[in-house]
GUPA-698587 format. One record per residue: residue in three letters; x, y, z of N, C-alpha, C, CB in turn. Coordinates in steps of 0.02 Angstrom, whole numbers, plus 50000, padded with zeros to 5 digits. Each point is the difference from the previous one (the first is absolute). Glycine has a CB too. Example, Ala and Ser with C-alpha at 12.3 -4.5 7.8 and 13.67 -1.06 7.14 Angstrom:
! residues 2
ALA506604971650390499555005950000500455006050000499054994150062SER500775011249902500425005950003499615005550037500594996849892
//
This chain:
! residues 331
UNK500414994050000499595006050000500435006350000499104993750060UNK501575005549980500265007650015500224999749923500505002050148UNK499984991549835500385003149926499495001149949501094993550013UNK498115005449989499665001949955499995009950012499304985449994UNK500555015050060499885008050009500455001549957499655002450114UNK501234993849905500535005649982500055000249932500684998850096UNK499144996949891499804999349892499575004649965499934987950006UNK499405012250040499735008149983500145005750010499424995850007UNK500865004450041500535005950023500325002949950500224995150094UNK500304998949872500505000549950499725003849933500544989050052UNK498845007349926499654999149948499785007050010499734986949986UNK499955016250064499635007250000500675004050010498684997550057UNK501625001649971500645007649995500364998149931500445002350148UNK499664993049806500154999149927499485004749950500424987050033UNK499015011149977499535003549977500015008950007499464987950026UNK500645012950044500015006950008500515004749966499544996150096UNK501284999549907500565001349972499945001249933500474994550078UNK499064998449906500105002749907499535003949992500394990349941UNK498825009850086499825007249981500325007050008499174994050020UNK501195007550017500275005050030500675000749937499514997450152UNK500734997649814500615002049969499735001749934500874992850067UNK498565004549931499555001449923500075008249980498934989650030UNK500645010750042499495009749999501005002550014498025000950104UNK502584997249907500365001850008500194999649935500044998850110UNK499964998349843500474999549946499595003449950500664989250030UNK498725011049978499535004149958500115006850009499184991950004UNK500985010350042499865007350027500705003249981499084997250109UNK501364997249881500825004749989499955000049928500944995850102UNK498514998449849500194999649929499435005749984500504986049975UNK498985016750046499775005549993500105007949988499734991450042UNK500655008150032500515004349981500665003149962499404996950062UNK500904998149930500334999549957499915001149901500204993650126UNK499265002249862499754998449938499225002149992500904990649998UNK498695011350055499605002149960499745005450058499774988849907UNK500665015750100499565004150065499535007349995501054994950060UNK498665003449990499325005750011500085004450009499494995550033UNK500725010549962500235005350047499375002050045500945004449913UNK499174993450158499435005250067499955008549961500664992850153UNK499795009549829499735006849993499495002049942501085002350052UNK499014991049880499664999549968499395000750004500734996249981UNK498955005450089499374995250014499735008050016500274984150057UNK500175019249973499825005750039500015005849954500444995350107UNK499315011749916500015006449984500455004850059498784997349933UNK501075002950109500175004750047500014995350075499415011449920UNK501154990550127499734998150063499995006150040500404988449993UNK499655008550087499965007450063500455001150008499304999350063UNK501464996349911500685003950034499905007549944501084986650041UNK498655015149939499875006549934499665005250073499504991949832UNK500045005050198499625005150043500355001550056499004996449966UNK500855012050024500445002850056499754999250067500375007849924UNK499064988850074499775000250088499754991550003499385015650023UNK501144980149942499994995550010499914994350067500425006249907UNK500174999050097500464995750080499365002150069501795004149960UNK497974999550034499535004650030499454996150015500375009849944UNK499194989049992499564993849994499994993850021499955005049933UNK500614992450026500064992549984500534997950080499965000449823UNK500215001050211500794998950019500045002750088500565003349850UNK498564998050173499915001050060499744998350030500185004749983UNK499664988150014499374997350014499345001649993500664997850050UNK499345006149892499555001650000499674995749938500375010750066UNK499604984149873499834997949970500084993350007500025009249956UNK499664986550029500174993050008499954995749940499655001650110UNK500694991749858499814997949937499214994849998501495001249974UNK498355002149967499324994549975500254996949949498975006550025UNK500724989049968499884992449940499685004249944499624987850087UNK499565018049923499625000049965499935007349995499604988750019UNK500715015850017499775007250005500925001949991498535000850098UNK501944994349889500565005150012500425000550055499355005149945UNK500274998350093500095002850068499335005050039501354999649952UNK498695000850105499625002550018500355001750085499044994549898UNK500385010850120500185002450057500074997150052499655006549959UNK500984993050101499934996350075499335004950035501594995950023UNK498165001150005499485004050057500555001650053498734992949986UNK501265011450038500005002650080500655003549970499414990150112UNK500905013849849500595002349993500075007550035500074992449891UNK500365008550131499975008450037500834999549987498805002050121UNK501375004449803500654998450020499945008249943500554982350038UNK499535023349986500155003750004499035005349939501864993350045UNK498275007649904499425000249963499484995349983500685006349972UNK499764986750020499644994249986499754996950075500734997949880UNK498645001850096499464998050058499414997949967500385008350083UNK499664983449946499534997349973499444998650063500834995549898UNK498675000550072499504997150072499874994050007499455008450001UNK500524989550045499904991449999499524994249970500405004350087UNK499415001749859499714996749937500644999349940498675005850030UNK501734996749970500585002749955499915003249941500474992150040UNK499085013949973499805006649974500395004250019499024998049995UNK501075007049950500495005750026499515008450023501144993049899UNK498325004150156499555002750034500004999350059499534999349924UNK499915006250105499985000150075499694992750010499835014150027UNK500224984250043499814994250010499314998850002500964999350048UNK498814994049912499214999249992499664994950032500145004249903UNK499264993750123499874993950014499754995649959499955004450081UNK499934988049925499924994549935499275002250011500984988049995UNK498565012950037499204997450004499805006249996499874989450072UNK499665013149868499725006649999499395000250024500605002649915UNK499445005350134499475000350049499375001649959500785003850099UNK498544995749923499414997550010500105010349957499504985550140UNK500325015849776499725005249987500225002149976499615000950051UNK501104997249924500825002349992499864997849934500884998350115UNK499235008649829500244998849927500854995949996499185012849964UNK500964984249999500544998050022500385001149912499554990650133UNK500815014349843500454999449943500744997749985499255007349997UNK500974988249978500584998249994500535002249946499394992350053UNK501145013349960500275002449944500624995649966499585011050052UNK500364986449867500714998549988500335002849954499794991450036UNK500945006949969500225006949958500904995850016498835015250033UNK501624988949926500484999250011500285008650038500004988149897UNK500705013850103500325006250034499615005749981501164995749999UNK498335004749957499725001349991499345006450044500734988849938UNK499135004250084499455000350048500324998350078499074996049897UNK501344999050105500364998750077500445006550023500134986349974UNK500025016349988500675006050021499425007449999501444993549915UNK497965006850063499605006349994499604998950069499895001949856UNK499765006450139499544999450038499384998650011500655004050001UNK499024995349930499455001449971499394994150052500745004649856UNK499514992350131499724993950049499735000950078500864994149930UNK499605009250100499925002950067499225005149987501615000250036UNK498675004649946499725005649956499374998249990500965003149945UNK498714992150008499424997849979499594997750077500564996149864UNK499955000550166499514997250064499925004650035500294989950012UNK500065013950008499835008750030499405002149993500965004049971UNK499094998649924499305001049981499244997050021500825001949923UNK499434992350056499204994350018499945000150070500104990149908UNK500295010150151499714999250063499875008950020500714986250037UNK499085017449928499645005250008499214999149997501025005249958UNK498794990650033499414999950020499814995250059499865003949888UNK499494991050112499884999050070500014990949969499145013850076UNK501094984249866499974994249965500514998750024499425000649909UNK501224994950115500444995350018500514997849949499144996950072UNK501395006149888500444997549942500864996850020499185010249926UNK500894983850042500654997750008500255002249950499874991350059UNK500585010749932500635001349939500584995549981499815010450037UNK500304984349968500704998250027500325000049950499814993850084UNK501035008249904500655002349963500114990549987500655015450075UNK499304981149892500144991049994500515000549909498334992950082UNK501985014549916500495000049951500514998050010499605006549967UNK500964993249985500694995850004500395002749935499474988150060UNK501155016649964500625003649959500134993949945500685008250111UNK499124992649836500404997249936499364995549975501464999550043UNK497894998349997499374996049977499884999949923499465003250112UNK500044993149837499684999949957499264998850008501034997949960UNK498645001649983499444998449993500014992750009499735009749934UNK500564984950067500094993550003499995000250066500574996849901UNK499975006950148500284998250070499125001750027501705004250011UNK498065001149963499355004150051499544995649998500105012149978UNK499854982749964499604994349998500034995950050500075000849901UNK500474997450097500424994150029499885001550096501144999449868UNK499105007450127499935000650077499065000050015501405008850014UNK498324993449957499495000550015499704992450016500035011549938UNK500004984249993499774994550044500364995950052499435000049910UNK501125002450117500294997750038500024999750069500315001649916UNK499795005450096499935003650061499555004850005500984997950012UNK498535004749940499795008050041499245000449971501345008249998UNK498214985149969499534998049972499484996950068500804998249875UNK499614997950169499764998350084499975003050046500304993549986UNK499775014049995499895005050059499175003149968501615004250039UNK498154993249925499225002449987500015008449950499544993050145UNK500795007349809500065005149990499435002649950501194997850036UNK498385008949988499485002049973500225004749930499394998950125UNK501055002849866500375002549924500924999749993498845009949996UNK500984986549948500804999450006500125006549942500294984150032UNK500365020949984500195004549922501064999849998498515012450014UNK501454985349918500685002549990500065004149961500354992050023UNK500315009350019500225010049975500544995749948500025012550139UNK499664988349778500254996249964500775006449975498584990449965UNK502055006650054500515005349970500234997549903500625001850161UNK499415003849824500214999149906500624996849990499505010949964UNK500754983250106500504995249951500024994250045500845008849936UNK498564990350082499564995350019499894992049945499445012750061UNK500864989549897499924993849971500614997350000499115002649937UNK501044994450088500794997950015499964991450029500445014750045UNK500214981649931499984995550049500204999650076500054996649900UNK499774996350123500115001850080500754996850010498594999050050UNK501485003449987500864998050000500114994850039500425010849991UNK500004987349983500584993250037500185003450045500554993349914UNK499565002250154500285001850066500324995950024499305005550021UNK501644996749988500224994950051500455004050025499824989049953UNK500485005850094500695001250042500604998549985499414999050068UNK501005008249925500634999649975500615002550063499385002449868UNK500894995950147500425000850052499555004250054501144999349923UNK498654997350112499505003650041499505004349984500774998950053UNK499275005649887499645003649973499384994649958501095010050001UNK498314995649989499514995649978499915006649927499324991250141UNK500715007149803499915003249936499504997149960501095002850003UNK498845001549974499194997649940500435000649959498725004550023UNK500974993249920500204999949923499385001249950500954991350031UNK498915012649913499595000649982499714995549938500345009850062UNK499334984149916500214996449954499605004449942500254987650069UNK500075009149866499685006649927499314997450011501015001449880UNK498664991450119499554999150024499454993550052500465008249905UNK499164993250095499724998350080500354994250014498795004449998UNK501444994550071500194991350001499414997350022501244999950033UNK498444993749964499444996650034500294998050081499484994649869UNK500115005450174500424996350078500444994950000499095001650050UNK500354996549894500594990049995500744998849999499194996549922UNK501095013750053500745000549968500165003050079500015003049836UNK500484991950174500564999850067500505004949965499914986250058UNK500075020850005500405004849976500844998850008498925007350026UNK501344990650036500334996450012500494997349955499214999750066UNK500364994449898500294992149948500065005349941499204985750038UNK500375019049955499965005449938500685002550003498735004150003UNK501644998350051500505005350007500664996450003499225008150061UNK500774985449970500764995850016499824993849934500255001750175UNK499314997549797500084992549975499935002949903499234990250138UNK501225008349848500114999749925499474994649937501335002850063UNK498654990949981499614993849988499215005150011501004987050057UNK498955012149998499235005450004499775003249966500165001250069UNK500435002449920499635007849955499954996649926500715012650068UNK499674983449902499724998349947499474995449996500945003049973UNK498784993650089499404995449999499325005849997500684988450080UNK499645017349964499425005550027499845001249907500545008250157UNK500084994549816499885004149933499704996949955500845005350012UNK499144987849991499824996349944499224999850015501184992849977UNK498515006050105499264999150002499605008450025500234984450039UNK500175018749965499665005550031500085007849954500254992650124UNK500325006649861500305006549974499864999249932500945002150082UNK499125003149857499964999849939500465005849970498854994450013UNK501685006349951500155004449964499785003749948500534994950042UNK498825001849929499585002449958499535002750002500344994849972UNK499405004850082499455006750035500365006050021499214991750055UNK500215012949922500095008050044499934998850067499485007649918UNK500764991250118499855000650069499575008650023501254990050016UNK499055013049987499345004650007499354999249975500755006250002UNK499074992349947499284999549996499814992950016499925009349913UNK500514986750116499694993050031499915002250076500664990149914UNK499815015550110499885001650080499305002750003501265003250032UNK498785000549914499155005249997499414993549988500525014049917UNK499594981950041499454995950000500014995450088500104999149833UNK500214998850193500194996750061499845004750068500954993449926UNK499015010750064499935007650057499225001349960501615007850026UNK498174991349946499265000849962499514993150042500615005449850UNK499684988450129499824995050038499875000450064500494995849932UNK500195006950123499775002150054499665000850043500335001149959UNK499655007149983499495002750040499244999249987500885007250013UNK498974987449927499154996750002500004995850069499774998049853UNK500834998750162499984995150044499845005950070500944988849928UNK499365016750084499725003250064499335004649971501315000750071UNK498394999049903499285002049978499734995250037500055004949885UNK499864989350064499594991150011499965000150084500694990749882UNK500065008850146499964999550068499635003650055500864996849957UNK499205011350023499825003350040499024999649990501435007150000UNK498484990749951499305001249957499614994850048500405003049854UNK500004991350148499924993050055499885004350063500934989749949UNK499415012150065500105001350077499435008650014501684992750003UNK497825009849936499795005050009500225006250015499524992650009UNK501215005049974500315008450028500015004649936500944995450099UNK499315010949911500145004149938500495001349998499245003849989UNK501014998249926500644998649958499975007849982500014985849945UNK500695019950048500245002849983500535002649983499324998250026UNK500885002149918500705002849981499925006549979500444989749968UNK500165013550075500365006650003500505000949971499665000950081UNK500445001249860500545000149958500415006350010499354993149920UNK501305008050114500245005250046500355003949944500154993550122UNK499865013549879500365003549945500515002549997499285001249983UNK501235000349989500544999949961500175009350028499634988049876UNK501175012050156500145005950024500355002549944500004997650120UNK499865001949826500485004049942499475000749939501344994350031UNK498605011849928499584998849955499964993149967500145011449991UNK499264987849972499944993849978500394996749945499045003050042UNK501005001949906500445000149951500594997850010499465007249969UNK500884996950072500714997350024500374996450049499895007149958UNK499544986850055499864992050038500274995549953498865002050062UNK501514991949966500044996149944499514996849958500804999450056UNK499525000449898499574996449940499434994450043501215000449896UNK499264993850123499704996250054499364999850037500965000850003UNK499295004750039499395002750047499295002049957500995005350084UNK499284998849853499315002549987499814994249949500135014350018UNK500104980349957499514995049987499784996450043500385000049917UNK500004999450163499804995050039499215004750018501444993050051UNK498365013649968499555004249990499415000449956500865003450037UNK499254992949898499534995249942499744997550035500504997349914UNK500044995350106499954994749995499235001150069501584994549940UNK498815006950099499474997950065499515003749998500744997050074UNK498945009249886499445000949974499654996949980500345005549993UNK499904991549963499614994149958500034994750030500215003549903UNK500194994050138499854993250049499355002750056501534994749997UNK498445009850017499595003550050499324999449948500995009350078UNK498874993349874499474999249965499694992849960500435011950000UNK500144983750011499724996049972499814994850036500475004049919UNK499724996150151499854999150065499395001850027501025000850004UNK498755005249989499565004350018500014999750074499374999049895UNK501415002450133500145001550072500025007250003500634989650025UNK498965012450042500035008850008500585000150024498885004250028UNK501295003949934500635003550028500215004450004500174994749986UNK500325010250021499805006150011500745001249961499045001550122UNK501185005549838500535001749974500305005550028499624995249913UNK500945005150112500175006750034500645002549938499704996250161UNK500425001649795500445000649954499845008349962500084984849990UNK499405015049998499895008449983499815004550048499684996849905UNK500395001150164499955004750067500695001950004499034994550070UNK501225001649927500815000950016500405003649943499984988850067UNK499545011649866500305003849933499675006350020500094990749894UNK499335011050125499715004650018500405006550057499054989849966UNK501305006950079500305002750080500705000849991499214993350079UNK501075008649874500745002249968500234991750054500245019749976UNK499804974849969500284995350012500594998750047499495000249906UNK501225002350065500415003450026500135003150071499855000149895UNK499675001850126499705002550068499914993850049499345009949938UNK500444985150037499684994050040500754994950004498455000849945UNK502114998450017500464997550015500364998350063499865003949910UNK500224989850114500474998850066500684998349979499054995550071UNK500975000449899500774998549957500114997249931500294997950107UNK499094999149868500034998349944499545001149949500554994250055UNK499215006549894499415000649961499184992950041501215004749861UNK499144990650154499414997550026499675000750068500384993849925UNK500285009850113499505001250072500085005950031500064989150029UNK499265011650003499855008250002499965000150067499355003349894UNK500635002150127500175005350062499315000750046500915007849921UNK499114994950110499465000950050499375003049965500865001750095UNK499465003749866499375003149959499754995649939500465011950030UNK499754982249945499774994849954499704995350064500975001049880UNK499064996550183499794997250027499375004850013501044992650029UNK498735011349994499505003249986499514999249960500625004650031UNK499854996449904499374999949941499664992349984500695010749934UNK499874985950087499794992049987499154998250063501804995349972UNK498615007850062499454996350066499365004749987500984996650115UNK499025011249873499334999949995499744998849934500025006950089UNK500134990149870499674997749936499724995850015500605002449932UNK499834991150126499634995450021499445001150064501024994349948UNK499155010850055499285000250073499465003949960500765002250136UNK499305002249814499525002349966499484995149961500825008949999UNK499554987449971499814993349966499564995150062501255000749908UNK499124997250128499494995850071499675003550001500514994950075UNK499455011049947499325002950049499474998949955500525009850070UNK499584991949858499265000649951500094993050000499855011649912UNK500504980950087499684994349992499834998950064500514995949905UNK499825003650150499604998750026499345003350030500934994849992UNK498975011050009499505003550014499334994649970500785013149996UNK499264986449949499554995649974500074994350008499855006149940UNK500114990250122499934992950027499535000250052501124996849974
//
């Protein structure tokens, strides 16, 4: 009996050995003779962003499988302050009280780094009705991630309107996330990866990336207009959902701190595009894009053409409380 064990013994660590020298001998002839390049895969990462280290590199983000990354709850480490929901909001409770409108905002830096959000709930609890606001955005998000989080995490808190503050380069993929010498970096891929793609095996394995490229990737597609059709998908999927769940759907399409004209090319088709996804959707929404052309653009700037200042947080939030009050007034 014992020398039988030690025969299987033998037999399973043989087995393990030669699998192991296989994926070993495959992975050096890959490289060698037919390799993938990781950067191939990508456009841009965060070692590019100047407030990288800031974000990513303080505990303040943690890695996902399906969103990327997303926020630690309970962070208090200097500006960044999250809540033990891992919102970058004041702290909220899970069970909404007995009367309580309850709205859930998503958005990328967008909407998480503004005020507008605060602002709006200000507005609405001026009267004697009960409104939640909560900030459930995330620095660098898409229309995919806002999906994704929604049915994930922020769909089980009962939410009576969900709105994203949709930004004009919003159609983007979601990034690869890993750990590189302690540091944790995104990578931006040209386009979307599915979950199934281990970012990881993507970044160290040569063998991988050409198994990934051959079933996932295509060199012959536009990837931009496959992100726009895929970010179109989406967001029917958070319509359907929210439509299930009786809540209401709005997109806020946030406007542009530089005349329009002299936005990238990009932006002002991504500005088409989600018009017409919005209409053909027939999801309400509201446009602040010619408020912000209207208010010497320029004026509303915080640091970049896409995010605006206190006085663009303004204009955002009461567009949206102007807008509630007449819908809901009529309920």
């Amino acid at each position: 009996m014992a020398n039988s064990k030690k025969e299987w013994v033998k037999i399973f660590l043989l087995v393990v050995i030669s699998i192991s020298l296989t994926f070993l001998i495959l992975e050096l002839s890959f490289r060698v003779f037919c390799p993938v390049n990781f950067y191939s895969f990508i456009s841009h990462s965060t070692k590019s962003w100047t407030d990288a280290d800031v974000i990513l590199n303080r505990q303040a983000v943690r890695i996902s499988r399906t969103l990327g990354y997303e926020w630690v709850p309970n962070v208090q480490k200097g500006w960044l302050r999250t809540n033990s929901l891992g919102m970058y909001d004041r702290q909220r409770q899970k069970y909404k009280p007995p009367g309580t409108y309850r709205i859930i905002c998503l958005g990328d830096s967008t909407t998480a780094n503004s005020d507008y959000v605060r602002m709006l709930e200000a507005l609405l609890n001026r009267g004697e009705q009960r409104y939640e606001v909560w900030n459930c955005a995330v620095t660098g998000y898409n229309l995919i991630q806002y999906c994704r989080a929604l049915k994930e995490k922020w769909i089980k808190f009962d939410p009576d309107m969900v709105i994203i503050g949709f930004c004009l380069n919003d159609f983007t993929p979601t990034p690869l996330v890993v750990k590189e010498d302690n540091r944790i970096v995104g990578y931006f891929p040209d386009e979307e990866v599915l979950p199934a793609v281990n970012p990881f095996l993507l970044k160290h394995s040569a063998l991988y990336r050409f198994i990934a490229a051959k079933l996932f990737f295509s060199k012959n597609v536009d990837y931009s207009e496959k992100m726009i059709q895929t970010s179109r998908a989406y967001l029917r999927q958070t319509k359907d959902l929210l439509s299930a769940k009786n809540a209401r759907f709005l997109i806020v399409i946030l406007g542009l701190t530089k005349r329009f004209e002299e936005n990238p090319k990009t932006w002002r088709d991504n500005y088409v595009q989600i018009k017409q996804i919005i209409n053909d959707y027939s999801i309400n929404s509201l446009d602040t894009v010619p408020l912000f052309q209207q208010n010497n653009p320029e004026s509303l700037m915080l640091h970049d053409e896409l995010h605006f200042n206190q006085k663009g947080s303004t204009i955002v939030a009461e567009t949206i409380y102007a807008y509630l009050k007449q819908k809901l007034k009529k309920e």
